[in-house]
N, C-alpha and C positions, 0 to 999 in steps of 0.2 A: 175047708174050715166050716165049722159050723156056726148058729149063732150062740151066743151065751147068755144064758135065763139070767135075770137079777138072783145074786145072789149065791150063785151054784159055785162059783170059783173066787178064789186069792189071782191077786197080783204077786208072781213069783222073779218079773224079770221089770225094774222099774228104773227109769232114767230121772235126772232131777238136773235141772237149769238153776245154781245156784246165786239165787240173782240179790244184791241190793247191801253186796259189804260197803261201798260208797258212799251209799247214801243212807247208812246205819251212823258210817262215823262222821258222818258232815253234821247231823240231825245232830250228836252226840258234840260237837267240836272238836273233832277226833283228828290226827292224820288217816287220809284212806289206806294207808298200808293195816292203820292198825282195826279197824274193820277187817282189813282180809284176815289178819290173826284171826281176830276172833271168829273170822268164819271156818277158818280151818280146825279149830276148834269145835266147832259146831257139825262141822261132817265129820270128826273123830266120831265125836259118839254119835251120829249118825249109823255109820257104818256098823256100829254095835249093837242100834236099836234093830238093823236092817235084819243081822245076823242074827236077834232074836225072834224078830217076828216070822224066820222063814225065807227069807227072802234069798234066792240062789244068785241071780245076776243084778249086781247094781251099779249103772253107767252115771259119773258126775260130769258137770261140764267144767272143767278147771280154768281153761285159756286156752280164747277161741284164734281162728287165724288173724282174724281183724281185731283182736286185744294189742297189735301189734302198734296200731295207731291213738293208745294212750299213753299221757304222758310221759316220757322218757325216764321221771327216776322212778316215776309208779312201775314202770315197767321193769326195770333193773331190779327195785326190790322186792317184788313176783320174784321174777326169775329164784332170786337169794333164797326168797323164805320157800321158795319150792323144792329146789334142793336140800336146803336144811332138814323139810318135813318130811321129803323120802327119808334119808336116814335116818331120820329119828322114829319115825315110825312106821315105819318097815319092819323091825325086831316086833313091836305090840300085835302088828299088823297078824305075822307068822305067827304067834301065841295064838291069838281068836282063831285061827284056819282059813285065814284068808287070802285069796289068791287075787295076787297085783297085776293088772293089763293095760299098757298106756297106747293110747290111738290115735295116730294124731300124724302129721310131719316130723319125723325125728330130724333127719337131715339141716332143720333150719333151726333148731336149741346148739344149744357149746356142745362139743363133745362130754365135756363134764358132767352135763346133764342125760344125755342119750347113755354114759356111764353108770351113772345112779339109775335112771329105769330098768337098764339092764339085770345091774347085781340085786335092785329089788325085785324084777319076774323074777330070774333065778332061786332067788332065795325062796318065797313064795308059791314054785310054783306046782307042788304036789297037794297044797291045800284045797280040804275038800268043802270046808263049809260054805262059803261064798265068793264068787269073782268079783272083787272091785275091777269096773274097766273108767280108766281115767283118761278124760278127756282132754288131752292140754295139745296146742297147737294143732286143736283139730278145726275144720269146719264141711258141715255137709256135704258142701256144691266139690270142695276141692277132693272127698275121699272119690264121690261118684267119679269126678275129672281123673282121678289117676287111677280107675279100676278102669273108665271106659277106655283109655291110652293103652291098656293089657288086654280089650276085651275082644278076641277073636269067635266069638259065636258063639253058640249052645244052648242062648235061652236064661231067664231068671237067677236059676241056682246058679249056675256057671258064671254069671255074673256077681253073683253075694259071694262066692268063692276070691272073687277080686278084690276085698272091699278089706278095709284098712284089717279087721278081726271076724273072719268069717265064724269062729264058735261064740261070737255075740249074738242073742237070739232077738227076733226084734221084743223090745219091750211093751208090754202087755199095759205100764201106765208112765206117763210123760208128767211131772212135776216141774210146776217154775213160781218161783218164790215174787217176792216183792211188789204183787199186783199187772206186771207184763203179762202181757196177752198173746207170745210171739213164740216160735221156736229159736226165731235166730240165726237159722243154718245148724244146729240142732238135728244128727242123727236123719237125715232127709229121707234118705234110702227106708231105713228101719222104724220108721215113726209113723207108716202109711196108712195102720192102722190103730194107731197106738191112743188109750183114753186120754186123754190134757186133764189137769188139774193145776186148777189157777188159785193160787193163795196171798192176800197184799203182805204175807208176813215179812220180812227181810230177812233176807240167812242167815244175820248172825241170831237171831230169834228163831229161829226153826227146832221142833222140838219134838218128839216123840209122840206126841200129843196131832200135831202137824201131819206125821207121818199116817198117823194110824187114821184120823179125818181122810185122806186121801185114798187108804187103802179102802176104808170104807165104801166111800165114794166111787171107787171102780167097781166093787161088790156087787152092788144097786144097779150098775147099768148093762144094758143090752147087748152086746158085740154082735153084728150081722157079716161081717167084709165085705158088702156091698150084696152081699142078699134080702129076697126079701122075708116077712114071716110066715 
C-alpha cells in the first residue's frame, strides 16, 4: 500500500456507528424505540444517498453483541421492528440494486430472524450497485474469537478468509454519529487502518449533508499504513 496524497481519492468502502437514537428521543420526550424508528428511517435514505454518491460497500452497525444487556422491552422491540424492516424493505432495497449482507452471530437471534436475513441475501443477491453489510449481533473481539477457533495457519489473508464476510473490504472511512469518540468493538480486524470521523450529530439527524462533510474529510487527508513520506 501506498500512501494517499490529500485529495487524489473517494471513500468507496465506508462503515458508520450509528449512534444516539436514545438520546434523540429522551432529548425529544420520545419513547426510545421511537428514536430507533426514526433512525431507521434515516439509514433508508442513507443508503440512497450512499448509492448516489458512489459508494460500492456500506457496513452499519445495527446491534452490537452487548446490545444484549439493554433493557429487556427495548430489546424485544429491536428485535420486532428489525424484522419488520427486513421485509419491508428488502423489495425498495432489490429496486435501487442493492445487495443485503448480515454479520454478526446468527446462531443467537430466533430462527425467524436468521429466516428473514436469509430470504433477504437471497433476494438481493445479484445486485450490482452496492453491498449494504449489516451489522446486527456482531462485535469485533467475538468475529476475531471465532475465526481464530478455525484458524490453522497461513498468515493474514488466510486469516481475513475466516472472518465473519471475507468479501467485506476493510473500509476506507469509519463514521460515528452523536459525538462518541470510540469504536466499540466496531469492525476490529478491518478498521486497522481506517480514517474516523467523529460528528455530535445524532442519527436520527444525520443527513446527506453529514455524509458528504465526511467524505470530504477523508479526501483531505494523508493515508501512509504506517509508512513514512
Amino acid at each position: 500500500m501506498t500512501a494517499q496524497q490529500p485529495g487524489d481519492g473517494s471513500a468507496t468502502n465506508v462503515a458508520i456507528i450509528m449512534d444516539g437514537n436514545g438520546r434523540w428521543a429522551t432529548e425529544r420526550g420520545l419513547p426510545v424505540l421511537e428514536g430507533h424508528r426514526r433512525g431507521a428511517r434515516t439509514l433508508k435514505q442513507t443508503v440512497k444517498d450512499a448509492v448516489g454518491l458512489g459508494i460500492e460497500q456500506l457496513t452499519v452497525y445495527a446491534f452490537s453483541t452487548e446490545n444484549w444487556a439493554r433493557p429487556r422491552d427495548e430489546v424485544a422491540g429491536l428485535m420486532e421492528m428489525f424484522g419488520k424492516l427486513i421485509v419491508s424493505e428488502t423489495p425498495e432495497l432489490h429496486d435501487e440494486g442493492v445487495r443485503m449482507v448480515f454479520v454478526g452471530r446468527r446462531s443467537e437471534v430466533s430462527e425467524q430472524m436468521q429466516e428473514q436475513m436469509a430470504w433477504a441475501e437471497a433476494e438481493t443477491a445479484e445486485n450490482p450497485r452496492m453491498t449494504l453489510f449489516v451489522a446486527f449481533n456482531y462485535g469485533g473481539r467475538a468475529e476475531i474469537l471465532d475465526a481464530a477457533e478455525r484458524y490453522e495457519g497461513g498468515g493474514e489473508e488466510a486469516f481475513r478468509e475466516l472472518l465473519y464476510e471475507p468479501e467485506m473490504r476493510d473500509p476506507e472511512l469509519v463514521i460515528r454519529t452523536s459525538g462518541e469518540e470510540r469504536l466499540s468493538n466496531f469492525l476490529l480486524w478491518q478498521s486497522a487502518y481506517s480514517e474516523l470521523f467523529f460528528t455530535d450529530v445524532l442519527w436520527p439527524d444525520f443527513d446527506r449533508s453529514t455524509l458528504e462533510e465526511a467524505l470530504q474529510a477523508y479526501a483531505s487527508r494523508r493515508r501512509r499504513f504506517g509508512a513514512r513520506e
